[in-house]
C-alpha positions as a Markdown table, in Angstrom:
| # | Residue | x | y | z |
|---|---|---|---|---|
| 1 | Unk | 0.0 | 0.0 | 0.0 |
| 2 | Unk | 1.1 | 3.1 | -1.0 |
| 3 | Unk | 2.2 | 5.8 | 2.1 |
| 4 | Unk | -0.1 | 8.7 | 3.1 |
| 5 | Unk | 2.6 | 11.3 | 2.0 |
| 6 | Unk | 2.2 | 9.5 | -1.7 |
| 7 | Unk | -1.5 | 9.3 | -1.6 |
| 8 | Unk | -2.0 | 13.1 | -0.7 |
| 9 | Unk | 1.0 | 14.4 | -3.4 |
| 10 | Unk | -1.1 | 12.2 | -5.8 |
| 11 | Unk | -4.7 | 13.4 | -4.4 |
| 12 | Unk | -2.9 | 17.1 | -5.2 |
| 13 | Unk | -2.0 | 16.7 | -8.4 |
| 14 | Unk | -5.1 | 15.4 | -9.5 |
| 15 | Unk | -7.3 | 18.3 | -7.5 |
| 16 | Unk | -5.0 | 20.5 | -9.7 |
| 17 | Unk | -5.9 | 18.8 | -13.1 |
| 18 | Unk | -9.5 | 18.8 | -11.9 |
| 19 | Unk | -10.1 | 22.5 | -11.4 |
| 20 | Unk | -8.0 | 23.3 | -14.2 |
| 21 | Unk | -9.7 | 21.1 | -16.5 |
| 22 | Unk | -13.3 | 23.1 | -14.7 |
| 23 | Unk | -11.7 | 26.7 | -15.4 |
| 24 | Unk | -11.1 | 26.1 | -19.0 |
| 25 | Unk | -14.4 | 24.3 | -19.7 |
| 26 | Unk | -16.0 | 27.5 | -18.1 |
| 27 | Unk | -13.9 | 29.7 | -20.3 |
| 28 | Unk | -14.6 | 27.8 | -23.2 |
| 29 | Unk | -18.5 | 28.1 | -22.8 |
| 30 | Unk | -18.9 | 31.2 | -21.0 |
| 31 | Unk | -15.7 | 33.3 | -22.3 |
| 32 | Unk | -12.7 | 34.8 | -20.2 |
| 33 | Unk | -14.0 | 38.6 | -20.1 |
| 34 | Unk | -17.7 | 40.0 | -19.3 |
| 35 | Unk | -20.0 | 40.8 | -22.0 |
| 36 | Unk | -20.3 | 44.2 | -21.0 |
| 37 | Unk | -17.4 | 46.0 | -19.8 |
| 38 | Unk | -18.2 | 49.7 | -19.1 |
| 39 | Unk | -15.2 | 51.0 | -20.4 |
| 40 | Unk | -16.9 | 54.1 | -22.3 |
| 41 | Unk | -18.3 | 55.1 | -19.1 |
| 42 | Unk | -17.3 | 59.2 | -18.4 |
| 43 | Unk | -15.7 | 58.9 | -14.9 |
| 44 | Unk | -16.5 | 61.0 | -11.3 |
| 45 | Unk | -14.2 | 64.0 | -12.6 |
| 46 | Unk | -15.4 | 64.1 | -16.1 |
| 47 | Unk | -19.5 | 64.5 | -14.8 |
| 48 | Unk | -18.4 | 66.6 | -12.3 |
| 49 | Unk | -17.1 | 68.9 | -15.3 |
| 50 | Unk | -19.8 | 68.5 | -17.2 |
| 51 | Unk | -22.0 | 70.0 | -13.7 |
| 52 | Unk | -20.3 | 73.1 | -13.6 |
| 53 | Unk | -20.7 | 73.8 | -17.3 |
């Protein structure tokens, strides 16, 4: 029988390969980025310019 230091570097590894394996089969159905980053938004300074206007 294999030792309990074996067992847990083995039970690591595979946890690794597992939530890798979950991570990319989420990125490959549901994409890396949000669909809707707000990146046009003005920001706090630039409405605040636009008040005083």
């Amino acid at each position: 029988m294999a030792s309990a230091t074996k067992k847990a570097k083995i039970r690591r590894i595979l946890n690794l390969a597992k939530a890798a394996k979950k991570r990319k089969n989420f990125e490959k159905k549901f994409g890396s980025t949000p669909k809707l980053l707000p990146l046009d938004m003005p920001n706090a300074n630039e409405k605040a310019m636009k008040k005083a206007e």
